[in-house]
N, C-alpha and C positions, 0 to 999 in steps of 0.2 A: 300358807294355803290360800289358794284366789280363784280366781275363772279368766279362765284366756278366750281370745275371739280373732282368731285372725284369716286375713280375707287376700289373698293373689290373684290379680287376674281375672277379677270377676267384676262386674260391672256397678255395684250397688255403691249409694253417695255416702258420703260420711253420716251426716244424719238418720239414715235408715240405721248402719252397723252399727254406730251411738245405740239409738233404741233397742238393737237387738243384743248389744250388751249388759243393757239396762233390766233385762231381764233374771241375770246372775246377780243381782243385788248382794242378796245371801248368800253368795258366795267371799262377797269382796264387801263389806259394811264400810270399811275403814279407811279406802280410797280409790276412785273411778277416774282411767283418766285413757285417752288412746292417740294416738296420731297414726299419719299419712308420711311415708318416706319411697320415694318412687312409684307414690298411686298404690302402695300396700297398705291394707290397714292393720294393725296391732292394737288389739283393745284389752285391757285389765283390770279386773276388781281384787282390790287387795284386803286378803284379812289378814292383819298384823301382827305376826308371832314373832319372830325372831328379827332383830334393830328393827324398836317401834320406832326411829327417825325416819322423816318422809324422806331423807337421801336414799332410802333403799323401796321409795315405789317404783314403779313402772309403771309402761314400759321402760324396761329399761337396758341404755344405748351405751356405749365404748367406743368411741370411734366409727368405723364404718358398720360395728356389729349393732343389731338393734333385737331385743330380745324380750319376749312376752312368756311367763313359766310360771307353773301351778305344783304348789308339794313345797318337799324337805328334801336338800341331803343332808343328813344328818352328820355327815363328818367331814364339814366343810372348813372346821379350825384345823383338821391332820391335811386339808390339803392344800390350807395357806403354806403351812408349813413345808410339807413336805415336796412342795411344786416350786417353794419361791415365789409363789405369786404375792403384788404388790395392790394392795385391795386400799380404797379409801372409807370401807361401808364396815359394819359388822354382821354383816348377812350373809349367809348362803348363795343369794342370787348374782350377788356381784364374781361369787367362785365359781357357781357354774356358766356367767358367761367368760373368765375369763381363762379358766380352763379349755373351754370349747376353740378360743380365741388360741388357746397353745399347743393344744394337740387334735380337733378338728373333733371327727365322730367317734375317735377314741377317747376319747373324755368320758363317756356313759361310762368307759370299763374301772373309771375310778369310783365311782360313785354309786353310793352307800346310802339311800333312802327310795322316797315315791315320786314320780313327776314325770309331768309332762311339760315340753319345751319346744317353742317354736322362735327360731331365728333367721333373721335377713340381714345380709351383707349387702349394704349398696353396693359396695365397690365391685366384687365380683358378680352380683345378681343371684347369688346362691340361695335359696329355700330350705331350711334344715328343720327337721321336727322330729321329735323323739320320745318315747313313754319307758317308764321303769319295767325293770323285766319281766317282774310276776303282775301288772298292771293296776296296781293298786289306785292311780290319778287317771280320772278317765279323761278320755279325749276321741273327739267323733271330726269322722272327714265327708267332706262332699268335693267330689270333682264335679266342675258345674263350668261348660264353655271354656275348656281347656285350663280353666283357670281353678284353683283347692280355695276350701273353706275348712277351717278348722275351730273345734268350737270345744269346752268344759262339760257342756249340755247339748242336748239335741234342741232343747226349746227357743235358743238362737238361729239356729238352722232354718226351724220351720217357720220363722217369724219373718226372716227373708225371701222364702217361698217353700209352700205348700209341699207335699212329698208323697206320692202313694203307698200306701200302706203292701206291704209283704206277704205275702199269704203264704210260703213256705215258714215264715220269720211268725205267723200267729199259731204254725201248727211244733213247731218249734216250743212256743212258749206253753204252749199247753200240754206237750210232755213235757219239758225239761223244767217247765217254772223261769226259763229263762231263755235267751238266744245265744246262738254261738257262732264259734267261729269269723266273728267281722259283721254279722247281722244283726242290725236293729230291725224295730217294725217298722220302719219305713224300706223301701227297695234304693234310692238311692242314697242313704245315710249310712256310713259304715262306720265300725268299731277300729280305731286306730289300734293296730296291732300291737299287745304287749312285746317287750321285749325285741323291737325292731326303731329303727330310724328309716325317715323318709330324706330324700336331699332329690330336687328336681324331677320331683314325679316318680321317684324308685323309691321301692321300699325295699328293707336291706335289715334282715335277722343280727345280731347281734350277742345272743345269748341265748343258752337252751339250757335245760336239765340233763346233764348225762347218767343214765340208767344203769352204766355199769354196774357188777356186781364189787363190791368190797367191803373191807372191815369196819366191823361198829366201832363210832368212836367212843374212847373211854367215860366215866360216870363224869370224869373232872374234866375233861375237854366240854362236853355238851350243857356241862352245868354253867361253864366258863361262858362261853359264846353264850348263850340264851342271858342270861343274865347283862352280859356288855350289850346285847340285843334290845334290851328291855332297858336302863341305863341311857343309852345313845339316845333314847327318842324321849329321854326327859329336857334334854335341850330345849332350852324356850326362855323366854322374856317375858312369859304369862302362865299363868297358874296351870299346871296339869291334874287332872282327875284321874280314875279309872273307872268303868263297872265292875261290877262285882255281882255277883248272880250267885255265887256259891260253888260254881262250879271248880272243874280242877284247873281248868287255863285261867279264868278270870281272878284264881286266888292266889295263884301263884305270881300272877302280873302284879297286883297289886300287894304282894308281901313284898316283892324287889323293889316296887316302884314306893312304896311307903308315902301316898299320895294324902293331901288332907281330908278330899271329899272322893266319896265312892259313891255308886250310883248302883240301883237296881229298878226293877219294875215289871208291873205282873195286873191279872186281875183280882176282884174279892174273893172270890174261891177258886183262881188257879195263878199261884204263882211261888216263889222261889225265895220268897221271904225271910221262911226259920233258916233255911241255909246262905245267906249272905248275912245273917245276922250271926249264925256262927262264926263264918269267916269272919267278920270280924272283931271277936274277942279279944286276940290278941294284936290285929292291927290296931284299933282305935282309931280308926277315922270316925269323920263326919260322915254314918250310911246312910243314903236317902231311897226311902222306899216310893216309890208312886206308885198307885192304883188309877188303872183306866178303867173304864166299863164299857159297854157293846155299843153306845151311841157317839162317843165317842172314835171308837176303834173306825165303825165307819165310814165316821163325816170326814173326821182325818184322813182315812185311806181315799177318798172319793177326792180330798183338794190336793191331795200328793200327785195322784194323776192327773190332773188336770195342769196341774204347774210343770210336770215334767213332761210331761204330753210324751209318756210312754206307761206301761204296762207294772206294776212293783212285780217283785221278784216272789219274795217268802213269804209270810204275814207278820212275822216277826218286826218285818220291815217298821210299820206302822208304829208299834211299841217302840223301838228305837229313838222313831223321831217324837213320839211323847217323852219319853225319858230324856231325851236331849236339850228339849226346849225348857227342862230346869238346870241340863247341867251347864246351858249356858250364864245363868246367875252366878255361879263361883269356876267355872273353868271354860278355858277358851279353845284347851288342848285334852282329848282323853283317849287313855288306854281300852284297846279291846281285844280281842281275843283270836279274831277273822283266822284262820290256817291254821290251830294246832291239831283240828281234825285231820288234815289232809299232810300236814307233817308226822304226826305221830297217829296214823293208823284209826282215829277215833270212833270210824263209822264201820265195826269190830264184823257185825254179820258179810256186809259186803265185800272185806277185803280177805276175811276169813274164806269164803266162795270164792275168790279169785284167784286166792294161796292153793286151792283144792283143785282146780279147774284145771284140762289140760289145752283146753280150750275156748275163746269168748265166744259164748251162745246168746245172741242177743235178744232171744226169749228170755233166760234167766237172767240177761241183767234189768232188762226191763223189768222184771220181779222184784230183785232186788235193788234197784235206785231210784226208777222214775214214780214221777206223781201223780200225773194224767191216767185218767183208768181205761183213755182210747189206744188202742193200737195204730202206732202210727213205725213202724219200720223202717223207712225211708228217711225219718229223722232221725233213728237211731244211727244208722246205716253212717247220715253225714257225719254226726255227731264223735264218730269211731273213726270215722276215716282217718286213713293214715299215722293213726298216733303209734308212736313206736314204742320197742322193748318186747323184746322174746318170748317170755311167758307172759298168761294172763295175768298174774299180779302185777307185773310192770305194767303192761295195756294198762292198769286199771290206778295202779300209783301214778303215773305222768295223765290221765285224766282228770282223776280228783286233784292234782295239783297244777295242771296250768290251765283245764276246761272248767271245770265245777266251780272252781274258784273263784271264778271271774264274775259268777252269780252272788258270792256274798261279801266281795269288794266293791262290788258298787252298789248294794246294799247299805253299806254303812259308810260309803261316801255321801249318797244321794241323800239320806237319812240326817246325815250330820251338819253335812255344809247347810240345808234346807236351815239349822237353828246355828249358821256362824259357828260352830265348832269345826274342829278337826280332831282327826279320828287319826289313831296313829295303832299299827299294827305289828306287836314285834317279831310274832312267831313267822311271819313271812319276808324278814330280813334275808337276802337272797345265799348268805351266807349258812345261812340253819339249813336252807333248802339245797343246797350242794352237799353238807356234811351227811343227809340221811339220804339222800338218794342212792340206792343201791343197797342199802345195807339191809342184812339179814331180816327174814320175816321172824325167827325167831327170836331176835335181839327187840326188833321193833314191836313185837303185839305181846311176848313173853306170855305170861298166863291168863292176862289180861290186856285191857285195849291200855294205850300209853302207858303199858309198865317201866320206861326207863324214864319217863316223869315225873312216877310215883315215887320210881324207888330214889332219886335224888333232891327229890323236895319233901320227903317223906319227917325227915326230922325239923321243917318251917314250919308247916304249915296241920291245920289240924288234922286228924286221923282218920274222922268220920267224912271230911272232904276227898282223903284217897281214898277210900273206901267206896267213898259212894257209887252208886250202880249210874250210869250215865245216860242224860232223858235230852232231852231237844229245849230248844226258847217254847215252853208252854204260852200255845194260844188254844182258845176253846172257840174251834171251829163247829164242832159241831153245834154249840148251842148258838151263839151266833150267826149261822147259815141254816137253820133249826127248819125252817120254813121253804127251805128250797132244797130239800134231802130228799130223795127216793134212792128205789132199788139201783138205778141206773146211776145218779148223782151221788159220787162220794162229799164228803166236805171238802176235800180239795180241789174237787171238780167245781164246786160252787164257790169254791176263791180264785179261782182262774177265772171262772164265767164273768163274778163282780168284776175284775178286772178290767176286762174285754168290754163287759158293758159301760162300766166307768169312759171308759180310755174313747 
């Protein structure tokens, strides 16, 4: 896990792009280093998970290939193996650039984790860049004088130059909690597109969700796969954690992952406490509870924006990066939970209305999903555009899972990397996300939300955890925003505003 920076074509001197890498520290503690190869620059901060040997920092070069890359794939030993490839490192990085080096932009279709990848071929002059399909490693472009800027963060971007701010991209975030489609808050920063490669200025799909209709897979296929899912991204050189919140995704990660330390956190009278302390009865880990309070939650949220020089997403967010900045003391890698809403149906009123619907009304979705209490239509409108699938529950399953999503991936990127951790997510291993697309609304929501969850973890894990009635990351917005409430101002109106104000 690291922070890339690379520069084509653009006019800025090494020293500028130095300092504006310098700015991803926390993403890369563990070693900083860039060069110059045909006047391009490639810059990297490396946090050291897998071969803590410096032979595996970067940038790093093969020949005429030269390669700068942030993430995991996680099943980089099956494709030494299974490709013949002749590697000198025990890394990852050295697989995916020499993959790339033997089957070109087909190499993505091998690969089995999260990342973003930017390579230069001196020899041919080639530009290739590339992000994982459900886009879990961010990565931001700027076309700037015919020449791209690629960057981890936007806060390198604007540290090179200045950027106007978006005004459809601020009406955006004050419905959605977030921006979509390729928009940041700036107008010329854009969101590298999940699941696509660039090579010379095109950009080029590579993977989609197929909505077809088909068969549920069996209790023992699904328990299979989730399980080798969860498993796979124990891979590491360094201690892996999980959270634990009590919930049904967070306890079932951490009964497979069988982790030493777990993590939760909350405030003095709102948080999730008695139930991660259940869950872990029979795990026996080391649970660590923290407690934030409202001065905290704050000042926090006020230097998060300022360091990211964009807008946070949830308010959860904040909490996150409290909780993290201990679980950097005994882990460098943790489990969390990001997608099994959006895989297994979780958000139960919405998709129930979708199942029902014969039609998307986007009065009633805007009822049911958004946060902003303004009507803004024309963002709904974009927001819908063209996502496919025949009936409304599809419209609304290929939403929550390649649109929604993208709001609480970089949520717990941004959150994580900020304290040198990596956040590793299993339930949106691209392979769980093929298996249930399509399948039956009855198989998937059963009597309940994630009943094919429940009913195969059901003899693991405690009983009062499947049982349980299913609430959100509790923040106490209203008492915290206590002072900026009227008729007109919900509390999430007034975490959007702090936002806006902040930013």
């Amino acid at each position: 896990m690291c922070g890339i920076l690379g520069a084509f074509g653009v006019s800025y001197s090494k020293e500028k792009l130095d300092q504006a890498l310098g700015l991803m520290d926390h993403r890369g503690p563990d070693f900083k280093d860039s060069k110059l190869v045909d006047n391009h620059y490639l810059g990297h901060v490396r946090l050291a998970i897998i071969d803590l040997n410096p032979r595996s920092n970067q940038p790093f070069s093969s020949g005429d290939y030269h390669m700068i890359y942030n993430g995991e794939v996680y099943n980089y030993k099956e494709l030494i193996k299974d490709h013949s490839l002749q590697v000198s490192t025990d890394s990852d990085t050295e697989v995916v650039l020499e993959m790339y080096k033997k089957y070109g932009e087909k190499c993505l279709g091998f690969f089995n984790g999260m990342f973003s990848i930017v390579i230069y071929n001196a020899h041919t002059k080639d530009i290739f860049a590339a992000r994982d399909r459900l886009g879990i490693k961010p990565l931001y472009f700027r076309n700037e004088n015919k020449g791209w800027l690629f960057s981890s963060e936007i806060a390198p971007l604007i540290e090179l130059k200045s950027s106007p701010i978006d005004e459809f991209a601020k009406r955006q975030y004050r419905k959605l909690r977030m921006t979509v489609k390729g928009h940041t808050i700036y107008s010329d920063i854009k969101t590298f597109p999940a699941a696509h490669y660039f090579k010379n200025g095109e950009f080029i799909r590579y993977w989609d969700v197929d909505m077809s209709p088909k068969p549920a897979p069996s209790d023992e296929e699904l328990q299979e796969l989730l399980t080798d899912a969860i498993l796979l991204r124990k891979r590491s050189d360094v201690p892996v954690g999980s959270y634990l919140s009590g919930g049904l995704d967070s306890t079932i990660l951490s009964y497979v992952l069988k982790p030493t330390h777990t993590w939760t956190v909350g405030f003095e009278d709102l948080n999730e406490f008695e139930w991660s302390s259940l869950a872990n009865i029979n795990l026996d880990s080391q649970l660590h509870q923290l407690v934030v309070n409202k001065n905290e939650f704050l000042e926090s949220g006020r230097w998060m924006i300022e360091k990211r020089k964009e807008p946070l997403s949830v308010p959860n967010e904040i909490l996150i990066y409290l909780m993290t900045k201990n679980v950097k003391t005994e882990n460098t890698v943790v489990l969390s939970g990001e997608g099994a809403d959006e895989l297994f149906w979780g958000y139960d009123r919405i998709f129930k209305w979708a199942h029902q619907s014969s039609s998307l009304n986007l009065e009633e979705f805007d009822q049911k999903y958004c946060y902003g209490s303004n009507t803004d239509n024309e963002v709904l409108d974009f927001a819908l555009e063209n996502i496919p699938g025949e009936s409304t529950i599809d419209k609304i399953a290929y939403y929550f899972q390649i649109v929604h999503l993208q709001g609480l991936l970089r949520r717990v990127d941004n959150s994580t990397m900020l304290c040198s951790v990596e956040a590793r997510v299993p339930f949106v291993d691209h392979r769980l996300v093929e298996m249930m697309a399509g399948t039956p609304f009855e198989w998937r929501m059963g009597n309940s939300f994630k009943e094919p969850l429940k009913r195969i973890f059901r003899d693991l894990i405690p009983t009062e955890i499947i049982d349980r009635k299913k609430i959100g990351f509790p923040v106490p917005l209203e008492s915290i925003f206590k002072e900026d409430l009227s008729n007109e101002t919900s509390a999430m109106d007034a975490w959007l505003l702090f936002n806006l104000k902040s930013f």
